[in-house]
Backbone and ligand atoms as CSV (ligand in chain L), in Angstrom:
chain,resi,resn,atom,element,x,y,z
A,1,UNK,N,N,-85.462,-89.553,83.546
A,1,UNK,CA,C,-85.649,-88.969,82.246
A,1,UNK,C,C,-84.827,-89.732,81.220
A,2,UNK,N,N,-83.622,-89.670,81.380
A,2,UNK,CA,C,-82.623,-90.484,80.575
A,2,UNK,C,C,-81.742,-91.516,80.875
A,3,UNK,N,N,-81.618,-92.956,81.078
A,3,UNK,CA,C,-80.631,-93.611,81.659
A,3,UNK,C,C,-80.361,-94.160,80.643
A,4,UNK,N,N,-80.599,-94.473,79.603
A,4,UNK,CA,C,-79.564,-95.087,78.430
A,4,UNK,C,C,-78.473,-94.793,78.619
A,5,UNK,N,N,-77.745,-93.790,79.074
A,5,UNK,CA,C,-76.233,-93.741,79.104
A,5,UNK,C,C,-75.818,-94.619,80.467
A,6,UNK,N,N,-76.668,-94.725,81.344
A,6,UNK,CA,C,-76.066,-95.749,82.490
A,6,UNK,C,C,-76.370,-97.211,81.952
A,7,UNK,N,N,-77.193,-97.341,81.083
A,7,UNK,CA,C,-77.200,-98.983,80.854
A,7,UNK,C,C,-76.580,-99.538,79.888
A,8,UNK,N,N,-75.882,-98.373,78.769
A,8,UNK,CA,C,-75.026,-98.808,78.347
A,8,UNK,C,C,-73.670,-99.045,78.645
A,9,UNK,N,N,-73.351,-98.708,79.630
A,9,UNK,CA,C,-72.547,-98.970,80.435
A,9,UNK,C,C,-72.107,-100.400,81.400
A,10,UNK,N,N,-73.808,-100.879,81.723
A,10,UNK,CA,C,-73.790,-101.991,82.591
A,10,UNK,C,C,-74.675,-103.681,81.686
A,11,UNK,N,N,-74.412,-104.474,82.421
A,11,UNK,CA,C,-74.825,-105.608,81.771
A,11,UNK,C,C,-76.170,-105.762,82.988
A,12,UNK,N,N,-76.408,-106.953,81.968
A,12,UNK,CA,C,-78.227,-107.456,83.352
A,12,UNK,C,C,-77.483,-107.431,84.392
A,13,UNK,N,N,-75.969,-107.841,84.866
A,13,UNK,CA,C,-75.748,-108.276,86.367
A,13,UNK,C,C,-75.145,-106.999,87.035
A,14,UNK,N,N,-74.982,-106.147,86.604
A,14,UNK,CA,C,-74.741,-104.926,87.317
A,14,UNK,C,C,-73.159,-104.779,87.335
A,15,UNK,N,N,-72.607,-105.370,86.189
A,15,UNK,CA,C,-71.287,-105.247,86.141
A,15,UNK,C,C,-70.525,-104.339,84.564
A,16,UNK,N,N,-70.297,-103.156,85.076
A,16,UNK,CA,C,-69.878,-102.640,83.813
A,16,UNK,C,C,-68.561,-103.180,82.789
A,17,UNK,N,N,-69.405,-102.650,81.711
A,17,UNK,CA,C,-68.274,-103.140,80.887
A,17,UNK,C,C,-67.006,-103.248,81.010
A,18,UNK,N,N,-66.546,-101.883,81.023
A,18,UNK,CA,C,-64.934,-101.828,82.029
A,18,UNK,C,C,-64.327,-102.955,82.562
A,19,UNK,N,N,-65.454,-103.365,83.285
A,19,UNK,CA,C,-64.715,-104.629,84.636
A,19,UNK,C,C,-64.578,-105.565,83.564
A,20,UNK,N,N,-65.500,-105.944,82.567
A,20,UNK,CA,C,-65.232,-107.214,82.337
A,20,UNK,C,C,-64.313,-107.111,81.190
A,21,UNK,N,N,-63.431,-106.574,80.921
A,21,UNK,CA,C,-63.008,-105.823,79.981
A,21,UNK,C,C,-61.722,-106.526,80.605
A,22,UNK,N,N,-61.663,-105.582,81.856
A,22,UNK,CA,C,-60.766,-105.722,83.048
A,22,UNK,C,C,-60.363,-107.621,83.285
A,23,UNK,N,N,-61.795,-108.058,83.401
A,23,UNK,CA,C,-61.722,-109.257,83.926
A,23,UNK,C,C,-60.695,-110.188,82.659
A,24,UNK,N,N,-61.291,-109.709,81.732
A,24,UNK,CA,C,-60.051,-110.519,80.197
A,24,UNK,C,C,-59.148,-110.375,80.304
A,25,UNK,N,N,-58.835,-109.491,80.483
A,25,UNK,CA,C,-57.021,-108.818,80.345
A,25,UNK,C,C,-56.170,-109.318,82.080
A,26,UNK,N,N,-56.735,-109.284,82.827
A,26,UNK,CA,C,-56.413,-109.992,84.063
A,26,UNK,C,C,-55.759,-111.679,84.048
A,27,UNK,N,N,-57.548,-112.196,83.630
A,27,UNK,CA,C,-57.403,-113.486,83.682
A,27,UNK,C,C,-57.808,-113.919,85.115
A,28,UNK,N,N,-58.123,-113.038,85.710
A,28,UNK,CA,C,-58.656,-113.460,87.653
A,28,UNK,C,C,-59.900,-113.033,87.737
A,29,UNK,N,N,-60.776,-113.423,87.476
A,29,UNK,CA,C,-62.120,-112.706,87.521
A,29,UNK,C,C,-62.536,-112.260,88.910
A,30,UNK,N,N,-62.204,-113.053,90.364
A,30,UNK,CA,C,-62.427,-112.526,91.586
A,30,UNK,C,C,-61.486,-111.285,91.494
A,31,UNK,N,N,-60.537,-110.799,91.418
A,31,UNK,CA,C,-59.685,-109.983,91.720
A,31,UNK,C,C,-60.137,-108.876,91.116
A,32,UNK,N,N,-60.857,-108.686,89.049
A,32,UNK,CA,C,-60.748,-107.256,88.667
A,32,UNK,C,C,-62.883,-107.293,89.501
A,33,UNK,N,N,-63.190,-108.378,89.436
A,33,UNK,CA,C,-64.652,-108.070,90.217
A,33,UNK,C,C,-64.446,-107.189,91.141
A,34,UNK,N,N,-63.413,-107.844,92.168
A,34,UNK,CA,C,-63.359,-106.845,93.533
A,34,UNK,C,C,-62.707,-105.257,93.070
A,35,UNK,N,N,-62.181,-105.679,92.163
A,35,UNK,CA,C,-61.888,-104.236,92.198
A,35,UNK,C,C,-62.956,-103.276,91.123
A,36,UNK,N,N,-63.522,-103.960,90.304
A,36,UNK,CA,C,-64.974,-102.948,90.132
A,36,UNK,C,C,-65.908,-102.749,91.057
A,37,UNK,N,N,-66.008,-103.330,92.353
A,37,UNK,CA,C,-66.848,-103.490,93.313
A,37,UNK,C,C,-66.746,-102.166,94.097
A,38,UNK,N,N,-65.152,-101.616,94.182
A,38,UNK,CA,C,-64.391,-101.261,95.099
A,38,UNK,C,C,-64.614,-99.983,94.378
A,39,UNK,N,N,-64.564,-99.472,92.801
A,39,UNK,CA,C,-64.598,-98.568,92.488
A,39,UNK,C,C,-65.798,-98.028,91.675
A,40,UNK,N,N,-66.838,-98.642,92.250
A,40,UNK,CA,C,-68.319,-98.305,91.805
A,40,UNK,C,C,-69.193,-96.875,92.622
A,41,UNK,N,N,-68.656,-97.031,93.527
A,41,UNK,CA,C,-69.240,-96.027,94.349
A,41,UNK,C,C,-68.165,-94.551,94.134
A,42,UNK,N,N,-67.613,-94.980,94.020
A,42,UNK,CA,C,-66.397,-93.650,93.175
A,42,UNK,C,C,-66.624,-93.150,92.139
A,43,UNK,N,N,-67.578,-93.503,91.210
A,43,UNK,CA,C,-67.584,-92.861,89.546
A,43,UNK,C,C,-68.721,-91.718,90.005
A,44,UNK,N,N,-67.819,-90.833,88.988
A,44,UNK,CA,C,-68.714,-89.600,89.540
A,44,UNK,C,C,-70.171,-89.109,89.169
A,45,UNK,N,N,-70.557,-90.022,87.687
A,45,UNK,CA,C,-71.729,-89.715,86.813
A,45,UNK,C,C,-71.779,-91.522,86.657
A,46,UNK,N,N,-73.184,-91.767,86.508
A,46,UNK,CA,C,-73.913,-92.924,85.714
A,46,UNK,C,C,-73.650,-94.224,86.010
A,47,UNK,N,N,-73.007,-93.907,87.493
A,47,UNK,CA,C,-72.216,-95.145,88.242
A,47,UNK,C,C,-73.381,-96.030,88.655
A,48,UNK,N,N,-74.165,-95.298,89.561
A,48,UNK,CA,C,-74.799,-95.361,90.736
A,48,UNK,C,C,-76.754,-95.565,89.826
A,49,UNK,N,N,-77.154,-96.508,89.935
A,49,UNK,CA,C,-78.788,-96.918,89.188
A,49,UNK,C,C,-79.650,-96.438,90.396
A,50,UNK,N,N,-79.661,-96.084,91.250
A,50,UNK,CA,C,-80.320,-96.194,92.563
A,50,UNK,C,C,-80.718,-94.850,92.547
A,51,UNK,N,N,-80.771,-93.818,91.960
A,51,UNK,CA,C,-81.048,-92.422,92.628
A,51,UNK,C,C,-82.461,-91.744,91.871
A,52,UNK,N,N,-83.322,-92.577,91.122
A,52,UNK,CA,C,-84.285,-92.752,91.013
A,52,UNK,C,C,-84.610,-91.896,89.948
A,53,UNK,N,N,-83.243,-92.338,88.754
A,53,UNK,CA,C,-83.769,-91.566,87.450
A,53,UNK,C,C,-83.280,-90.270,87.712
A,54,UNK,N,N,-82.188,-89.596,88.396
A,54,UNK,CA,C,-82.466,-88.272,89.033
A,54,UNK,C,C,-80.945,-87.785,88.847
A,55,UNK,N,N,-80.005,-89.116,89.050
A,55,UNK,CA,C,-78.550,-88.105,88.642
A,55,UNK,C,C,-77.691,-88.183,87.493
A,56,UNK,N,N,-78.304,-88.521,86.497
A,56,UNK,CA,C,-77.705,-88.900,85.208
A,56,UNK,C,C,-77.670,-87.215,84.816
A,57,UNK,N,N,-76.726,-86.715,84.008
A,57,UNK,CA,C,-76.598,-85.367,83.967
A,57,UNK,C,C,-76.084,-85.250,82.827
A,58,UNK,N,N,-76.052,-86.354,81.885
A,58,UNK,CA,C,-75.687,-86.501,80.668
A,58,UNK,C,C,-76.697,-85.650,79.383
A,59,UNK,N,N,-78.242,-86.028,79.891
A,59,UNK,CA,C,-78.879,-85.586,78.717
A,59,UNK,C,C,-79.151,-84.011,79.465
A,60,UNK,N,N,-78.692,-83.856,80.028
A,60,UNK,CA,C,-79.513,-82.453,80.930
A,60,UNK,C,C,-78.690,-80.913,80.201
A,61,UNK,N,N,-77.597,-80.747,79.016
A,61,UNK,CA,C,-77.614,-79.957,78.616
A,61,UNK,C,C,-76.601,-79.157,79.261
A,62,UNK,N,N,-76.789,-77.878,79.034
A,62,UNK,CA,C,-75.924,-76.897,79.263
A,62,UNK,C,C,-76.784,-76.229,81.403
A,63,UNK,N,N,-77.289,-76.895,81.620
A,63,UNK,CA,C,-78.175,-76.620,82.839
A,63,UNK,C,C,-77.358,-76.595,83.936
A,64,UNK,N,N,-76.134,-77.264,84.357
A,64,UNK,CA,C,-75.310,-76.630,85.140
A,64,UNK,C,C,-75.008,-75.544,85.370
A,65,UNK,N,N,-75.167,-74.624,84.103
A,65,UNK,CA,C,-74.315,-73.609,83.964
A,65,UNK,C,C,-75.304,-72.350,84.299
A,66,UNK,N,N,-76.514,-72.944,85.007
A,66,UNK,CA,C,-77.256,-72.082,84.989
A,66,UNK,C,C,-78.387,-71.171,84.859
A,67,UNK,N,N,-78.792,-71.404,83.489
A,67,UNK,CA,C,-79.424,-70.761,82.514
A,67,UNK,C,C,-81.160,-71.359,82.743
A,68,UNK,N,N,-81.205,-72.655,82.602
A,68,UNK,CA,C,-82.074,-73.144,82.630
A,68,UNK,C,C,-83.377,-72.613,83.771
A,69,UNK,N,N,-84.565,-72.381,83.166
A,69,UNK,CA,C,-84.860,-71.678,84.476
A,69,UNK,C,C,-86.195,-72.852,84.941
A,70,UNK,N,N,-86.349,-73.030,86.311
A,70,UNK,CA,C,-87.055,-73.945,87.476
A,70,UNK,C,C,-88.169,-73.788,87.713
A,71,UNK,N,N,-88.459,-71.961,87.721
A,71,UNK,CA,C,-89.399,-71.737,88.109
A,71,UNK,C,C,-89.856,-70.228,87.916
A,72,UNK,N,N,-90.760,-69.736,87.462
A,72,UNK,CA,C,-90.969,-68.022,87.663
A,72,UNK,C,C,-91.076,-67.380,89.059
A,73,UNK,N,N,-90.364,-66.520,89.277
A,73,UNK,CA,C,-90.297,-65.787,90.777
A,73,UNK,C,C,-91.682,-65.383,91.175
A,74,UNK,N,N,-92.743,-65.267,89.939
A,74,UNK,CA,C,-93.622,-64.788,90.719
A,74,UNK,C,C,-94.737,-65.215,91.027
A,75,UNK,N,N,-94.247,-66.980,90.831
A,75,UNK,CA,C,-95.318,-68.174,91.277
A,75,UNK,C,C,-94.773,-68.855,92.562
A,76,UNK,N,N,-94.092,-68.043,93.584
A,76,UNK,CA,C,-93.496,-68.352,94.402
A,76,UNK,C,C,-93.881,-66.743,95.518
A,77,UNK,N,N,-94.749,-66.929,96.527
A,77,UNK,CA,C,-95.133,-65.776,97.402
A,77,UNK,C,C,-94.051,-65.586,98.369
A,78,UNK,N,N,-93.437,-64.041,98.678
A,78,UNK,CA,C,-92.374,-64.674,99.732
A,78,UNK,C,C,-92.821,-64.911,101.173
A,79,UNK,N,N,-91.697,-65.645,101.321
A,79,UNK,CA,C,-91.841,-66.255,102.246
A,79,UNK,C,C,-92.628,-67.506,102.444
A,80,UNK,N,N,-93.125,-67.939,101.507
A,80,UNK,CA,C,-93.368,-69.675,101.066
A,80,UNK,C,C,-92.218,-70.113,100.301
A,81,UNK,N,N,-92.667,-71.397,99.821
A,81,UNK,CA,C,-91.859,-72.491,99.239
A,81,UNK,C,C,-92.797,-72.766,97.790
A,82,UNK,N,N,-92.396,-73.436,97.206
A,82,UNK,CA,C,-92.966,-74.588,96.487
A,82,UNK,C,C,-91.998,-75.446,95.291
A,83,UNK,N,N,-93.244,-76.382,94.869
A,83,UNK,CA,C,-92.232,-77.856,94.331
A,83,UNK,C,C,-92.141,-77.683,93.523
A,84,UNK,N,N,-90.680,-78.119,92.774
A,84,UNK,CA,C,-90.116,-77.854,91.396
A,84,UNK,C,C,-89.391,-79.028,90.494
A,85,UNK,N,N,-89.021,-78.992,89.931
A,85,UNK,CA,C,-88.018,-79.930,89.034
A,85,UNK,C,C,-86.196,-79.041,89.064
A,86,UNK,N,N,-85.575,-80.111,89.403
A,86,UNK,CA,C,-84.125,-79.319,89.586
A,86,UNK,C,C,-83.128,-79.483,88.307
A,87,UNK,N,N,-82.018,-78.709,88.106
A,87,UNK,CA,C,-81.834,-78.540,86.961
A,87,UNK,C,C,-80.750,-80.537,86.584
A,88,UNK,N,N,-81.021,-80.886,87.886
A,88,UNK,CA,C,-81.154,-82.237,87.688
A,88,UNK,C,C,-81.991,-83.352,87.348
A,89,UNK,N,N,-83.249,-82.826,86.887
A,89,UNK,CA,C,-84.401,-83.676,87.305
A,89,UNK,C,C,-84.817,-83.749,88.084
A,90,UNK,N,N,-83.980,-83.995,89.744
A,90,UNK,CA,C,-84.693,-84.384,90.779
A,90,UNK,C,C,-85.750,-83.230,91.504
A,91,UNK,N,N,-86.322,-83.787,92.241
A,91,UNK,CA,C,-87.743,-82.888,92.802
A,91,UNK,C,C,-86.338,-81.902,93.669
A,92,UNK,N,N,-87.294,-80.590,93.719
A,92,UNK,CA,C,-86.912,-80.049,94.722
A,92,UNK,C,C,-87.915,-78.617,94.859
A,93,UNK,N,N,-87.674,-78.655,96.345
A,93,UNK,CA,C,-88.162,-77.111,97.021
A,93,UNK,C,C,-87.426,-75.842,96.605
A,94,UNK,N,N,-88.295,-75.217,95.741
A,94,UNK,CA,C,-88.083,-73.447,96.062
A,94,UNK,C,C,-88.280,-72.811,97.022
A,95,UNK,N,N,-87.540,-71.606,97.933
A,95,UNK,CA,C,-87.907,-70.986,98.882
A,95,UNK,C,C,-87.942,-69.635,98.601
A,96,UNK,N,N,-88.406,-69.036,98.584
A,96,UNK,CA,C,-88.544,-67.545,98.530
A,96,UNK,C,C,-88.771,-66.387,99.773
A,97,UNK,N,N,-87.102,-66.408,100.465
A,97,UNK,CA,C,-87.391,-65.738,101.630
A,97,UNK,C,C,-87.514,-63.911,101.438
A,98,UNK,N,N,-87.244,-63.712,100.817
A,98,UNK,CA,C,-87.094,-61.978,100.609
A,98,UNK,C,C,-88.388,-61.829,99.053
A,99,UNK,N,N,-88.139,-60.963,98.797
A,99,UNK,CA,C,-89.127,-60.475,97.584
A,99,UNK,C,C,-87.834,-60.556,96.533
A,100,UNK,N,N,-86.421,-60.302,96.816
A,100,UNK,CA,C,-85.396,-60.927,95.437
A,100,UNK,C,C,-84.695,-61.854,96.010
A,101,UNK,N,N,-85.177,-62.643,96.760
A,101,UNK,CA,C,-83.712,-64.211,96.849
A,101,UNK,C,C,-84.445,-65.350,97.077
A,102,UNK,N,N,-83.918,-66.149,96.566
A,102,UNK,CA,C,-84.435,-67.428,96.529
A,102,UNK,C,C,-83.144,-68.462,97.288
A,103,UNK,N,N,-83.477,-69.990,98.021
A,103,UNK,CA,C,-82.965,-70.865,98.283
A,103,UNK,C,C,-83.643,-72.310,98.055
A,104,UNK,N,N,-83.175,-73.375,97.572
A,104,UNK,CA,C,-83.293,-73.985,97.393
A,104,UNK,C,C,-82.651,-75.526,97.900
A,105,UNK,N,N,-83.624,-76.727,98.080
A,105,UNK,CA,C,-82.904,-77.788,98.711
A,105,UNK,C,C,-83.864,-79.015,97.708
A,106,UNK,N,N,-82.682,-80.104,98.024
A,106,UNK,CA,C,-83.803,-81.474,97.358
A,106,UNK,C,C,-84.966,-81.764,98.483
A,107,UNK,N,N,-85.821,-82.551,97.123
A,107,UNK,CA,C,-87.042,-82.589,98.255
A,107,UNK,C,C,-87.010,-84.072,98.769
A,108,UNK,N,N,-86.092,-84.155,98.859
A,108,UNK,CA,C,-85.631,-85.745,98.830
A,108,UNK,C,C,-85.541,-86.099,100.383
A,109,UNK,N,N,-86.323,-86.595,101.581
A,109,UNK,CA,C,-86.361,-86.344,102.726
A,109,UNK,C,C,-85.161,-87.641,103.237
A,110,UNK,N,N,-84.308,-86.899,104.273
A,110,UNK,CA,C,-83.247,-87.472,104.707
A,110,UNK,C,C,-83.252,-88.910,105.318
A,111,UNK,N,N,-84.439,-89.120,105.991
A,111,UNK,CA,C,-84.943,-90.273,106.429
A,111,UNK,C,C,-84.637,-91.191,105.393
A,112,UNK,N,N,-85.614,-91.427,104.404
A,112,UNK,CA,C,-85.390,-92.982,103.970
A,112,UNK,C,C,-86.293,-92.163,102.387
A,113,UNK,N,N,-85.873,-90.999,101.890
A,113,UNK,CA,C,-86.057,-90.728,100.640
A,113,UNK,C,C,-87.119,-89.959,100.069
A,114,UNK,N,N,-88.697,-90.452,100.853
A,114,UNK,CA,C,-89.348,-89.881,100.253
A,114,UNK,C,C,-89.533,-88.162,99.905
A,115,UNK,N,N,-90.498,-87.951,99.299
A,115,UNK,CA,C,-90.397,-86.671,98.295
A,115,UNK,C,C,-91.242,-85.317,100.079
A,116,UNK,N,N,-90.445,-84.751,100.184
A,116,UNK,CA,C,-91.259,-83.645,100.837
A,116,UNK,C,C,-92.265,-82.843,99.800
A,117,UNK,N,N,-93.041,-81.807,100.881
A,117,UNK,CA,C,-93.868,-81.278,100.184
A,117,UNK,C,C,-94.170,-79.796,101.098
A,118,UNK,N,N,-94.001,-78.762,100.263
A,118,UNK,CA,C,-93.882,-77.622,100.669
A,118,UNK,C,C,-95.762,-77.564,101.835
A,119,UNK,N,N,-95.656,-77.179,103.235
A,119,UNK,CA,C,-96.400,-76.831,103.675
A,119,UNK,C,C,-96.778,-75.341,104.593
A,120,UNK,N,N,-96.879,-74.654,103.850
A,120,UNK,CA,C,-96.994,-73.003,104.652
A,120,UNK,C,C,-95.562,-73.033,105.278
A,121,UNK,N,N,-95.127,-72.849,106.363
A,121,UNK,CA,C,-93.988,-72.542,106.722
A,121,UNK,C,C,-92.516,-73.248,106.925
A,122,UNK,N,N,-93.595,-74.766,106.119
A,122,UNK,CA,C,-92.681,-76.106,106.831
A,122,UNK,C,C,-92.861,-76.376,105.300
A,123,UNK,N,N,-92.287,-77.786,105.320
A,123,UNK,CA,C,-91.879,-78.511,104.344
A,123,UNK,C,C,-91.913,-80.355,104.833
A,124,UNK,N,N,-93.047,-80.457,104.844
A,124,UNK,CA,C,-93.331,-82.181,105.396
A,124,UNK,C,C,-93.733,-83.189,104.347
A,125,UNK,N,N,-92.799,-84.557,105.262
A,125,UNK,CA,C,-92.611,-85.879,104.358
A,125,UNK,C,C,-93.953,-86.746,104.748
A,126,UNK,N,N,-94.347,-86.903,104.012
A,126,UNK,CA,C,-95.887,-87.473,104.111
A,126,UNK,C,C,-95.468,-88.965,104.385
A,127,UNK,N,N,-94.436,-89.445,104.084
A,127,UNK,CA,C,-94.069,-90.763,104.784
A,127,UNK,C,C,-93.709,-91.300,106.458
A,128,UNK,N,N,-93.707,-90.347,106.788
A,128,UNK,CA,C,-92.933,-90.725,108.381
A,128,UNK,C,C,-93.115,-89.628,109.456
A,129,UNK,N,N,-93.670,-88.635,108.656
A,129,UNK,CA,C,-94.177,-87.401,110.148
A,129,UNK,C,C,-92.457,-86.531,109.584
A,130,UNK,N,N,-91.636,-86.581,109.114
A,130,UNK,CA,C,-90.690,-85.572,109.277
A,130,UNK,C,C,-91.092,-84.044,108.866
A,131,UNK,N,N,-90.427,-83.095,109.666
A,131,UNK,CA,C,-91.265,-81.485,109.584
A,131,UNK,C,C,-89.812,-81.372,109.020
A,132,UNK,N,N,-89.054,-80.145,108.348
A,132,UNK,CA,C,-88.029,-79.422,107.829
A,132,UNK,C,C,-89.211,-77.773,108.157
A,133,UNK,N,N,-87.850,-77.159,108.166
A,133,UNK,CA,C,-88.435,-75.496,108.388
A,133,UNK,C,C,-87.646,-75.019,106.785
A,134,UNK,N,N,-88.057,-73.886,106.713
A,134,UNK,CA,C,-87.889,-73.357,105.120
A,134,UNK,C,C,-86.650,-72.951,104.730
A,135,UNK,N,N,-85.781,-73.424,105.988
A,135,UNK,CA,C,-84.175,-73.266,105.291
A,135,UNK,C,C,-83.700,-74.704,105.340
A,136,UNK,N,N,-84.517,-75.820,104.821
A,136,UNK,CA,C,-84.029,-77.194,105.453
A,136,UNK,C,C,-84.135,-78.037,106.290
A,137,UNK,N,N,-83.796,-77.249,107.612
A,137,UNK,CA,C,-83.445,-77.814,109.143
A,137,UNK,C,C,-84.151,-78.794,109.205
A,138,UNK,N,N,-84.171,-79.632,109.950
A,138,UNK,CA,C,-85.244,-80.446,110.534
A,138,UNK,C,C,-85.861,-80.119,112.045
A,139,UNK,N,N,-87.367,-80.154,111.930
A,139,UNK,CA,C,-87.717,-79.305,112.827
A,139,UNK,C,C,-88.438,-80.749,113.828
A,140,UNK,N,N,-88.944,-81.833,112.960
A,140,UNK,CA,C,-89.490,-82.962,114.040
A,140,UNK,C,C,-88.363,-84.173,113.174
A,141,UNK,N,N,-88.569,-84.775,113.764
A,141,UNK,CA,C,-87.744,-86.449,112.937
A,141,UNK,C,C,-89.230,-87.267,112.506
A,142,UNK,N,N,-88.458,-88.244,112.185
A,142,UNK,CA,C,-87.653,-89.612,112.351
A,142,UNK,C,C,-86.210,-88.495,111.540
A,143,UNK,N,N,-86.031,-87.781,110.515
A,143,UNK,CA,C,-85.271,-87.324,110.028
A,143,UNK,C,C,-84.461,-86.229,110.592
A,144,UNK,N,N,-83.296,-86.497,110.781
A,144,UNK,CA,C,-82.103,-86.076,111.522
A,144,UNK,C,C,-81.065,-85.068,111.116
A,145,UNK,N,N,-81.484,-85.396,109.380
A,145,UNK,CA,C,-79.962,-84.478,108.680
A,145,UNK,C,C,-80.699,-83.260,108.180
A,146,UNK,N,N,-80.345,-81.940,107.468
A,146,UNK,CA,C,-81.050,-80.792,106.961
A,146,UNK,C,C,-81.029,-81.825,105.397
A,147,UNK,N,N,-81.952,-80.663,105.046
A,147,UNK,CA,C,-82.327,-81.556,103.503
A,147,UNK,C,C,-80.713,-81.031,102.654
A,148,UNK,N,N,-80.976,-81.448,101.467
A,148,UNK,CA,C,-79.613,-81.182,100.877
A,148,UNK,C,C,-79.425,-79.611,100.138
A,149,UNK,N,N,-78.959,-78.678,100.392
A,149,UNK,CA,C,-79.322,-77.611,99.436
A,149,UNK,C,C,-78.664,-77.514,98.051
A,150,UNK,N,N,-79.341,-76.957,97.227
A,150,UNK,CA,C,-79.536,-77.207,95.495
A,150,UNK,C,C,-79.241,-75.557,95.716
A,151,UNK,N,N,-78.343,-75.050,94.657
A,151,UNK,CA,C,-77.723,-73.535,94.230
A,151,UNK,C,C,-78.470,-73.412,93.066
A,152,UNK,N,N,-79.697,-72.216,93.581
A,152,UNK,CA,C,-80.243,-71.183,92.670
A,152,UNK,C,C,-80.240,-69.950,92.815
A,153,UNK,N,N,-80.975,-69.244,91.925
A,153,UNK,CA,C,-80.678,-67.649,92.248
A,153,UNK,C,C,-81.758,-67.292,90.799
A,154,UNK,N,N,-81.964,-66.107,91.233
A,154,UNK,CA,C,-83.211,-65.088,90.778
A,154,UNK,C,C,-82.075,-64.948,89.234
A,155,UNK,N,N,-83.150,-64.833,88.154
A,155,UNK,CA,C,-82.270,-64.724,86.607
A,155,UNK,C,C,-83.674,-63.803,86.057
A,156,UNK,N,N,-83.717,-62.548,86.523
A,156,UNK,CA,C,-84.877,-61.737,85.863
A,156,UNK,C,C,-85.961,-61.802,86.212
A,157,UNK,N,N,-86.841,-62.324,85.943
A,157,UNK,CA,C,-88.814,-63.010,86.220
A,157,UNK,C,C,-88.386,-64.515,86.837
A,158,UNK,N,N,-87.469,-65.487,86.493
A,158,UNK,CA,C,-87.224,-66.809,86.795
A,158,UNK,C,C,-86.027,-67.204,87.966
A,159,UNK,N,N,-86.547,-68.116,88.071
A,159,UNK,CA,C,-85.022,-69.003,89.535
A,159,UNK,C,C,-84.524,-69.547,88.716
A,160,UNK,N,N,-83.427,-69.628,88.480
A,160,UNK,CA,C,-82.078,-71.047,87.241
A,160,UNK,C,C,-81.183,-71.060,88.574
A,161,UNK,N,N,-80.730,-72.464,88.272
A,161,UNK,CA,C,-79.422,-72.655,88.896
A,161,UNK,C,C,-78.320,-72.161,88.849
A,162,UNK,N,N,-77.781,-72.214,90.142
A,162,UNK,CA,C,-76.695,-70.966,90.372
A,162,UNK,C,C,-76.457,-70.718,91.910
L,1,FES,FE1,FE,-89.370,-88.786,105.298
L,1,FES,FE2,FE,-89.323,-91.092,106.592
L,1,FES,S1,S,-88.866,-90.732,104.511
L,1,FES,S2,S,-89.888,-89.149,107.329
């Protein structure tokens, strides 16, 4: 949705400003490199280009906090699932196990990424055969880990994060 705030940050070579900032004031360009290298995977927001448009959380508002709502409760039958937008952007599964609670996970399949897709009781990656059951789990592989769970909760008629 929004990465202008990660590319202003970085140059064509994937080196943020910071470093080279770093690299002037040094005078060792191998040394502050390695050490932007070292502390790239550490930044907690707009570090990371790879997550497919999905964790920049800059333009996303007051939506942490909640409010924002995902989905109406009553386009969700219980005891199915279905696909949503998370108050991150990224895809994710609604679950609706009771008639008032909801759970939620990315639909982001553990294997190697692709998008699951809510199926009657399961939740399958159309890339590789992986099954998940409706709390996550993984029920066949290639995928090994539970999907990731995303914190929502019932806000009146709607699911918001939480
Ligand atoms: Fe889902 Fe491979 S990416 S099974």
């Amino acid at each position: 949705m929004s990465s202008a705030h990660d590319d202003g940050l970085m140059t064509g070579r994937g080196i943020s400003r910071r470093c080279l900032l770093a690299v002037g004031a040094v005078g060792i360009p191998g040394m502050a490199l390695a050490a932007c290298s070292q502390a790239s995977p550490e930044e907690p927001a707009g570090g990371s280009g790879t997550s497919a448009g999905a964790g920049s959380s800059a333009g996303a508002g007051s939506s942490a906090g909640g409010g924002k709502p995902l989905a109406k409760l009553s386009d969700i039958k219980v005891g199915e699932a279905i696909s949503a937008t998370g108050p991150d952007g990224g895809d994710i599964i609604i679950v609706r196990p009771t008639e008032t609670t909801v759970t939620a996970f990315s639909a982001i399949c553990t294997h190697e990424g692709c998008t699951v897709q809510p199926a009657g009781q399961e939740l399958d990656c159309p890339c590789h055969g992986s099954v998940f059951d409706l709390k996550g789990a993984v029920l066949n592989g290639p995928a090994t880990r539970p999907l990731r769970t995303v914190a929502v909760k019932v806000s009146g008629e709607n699911v918001v994060a939480g």
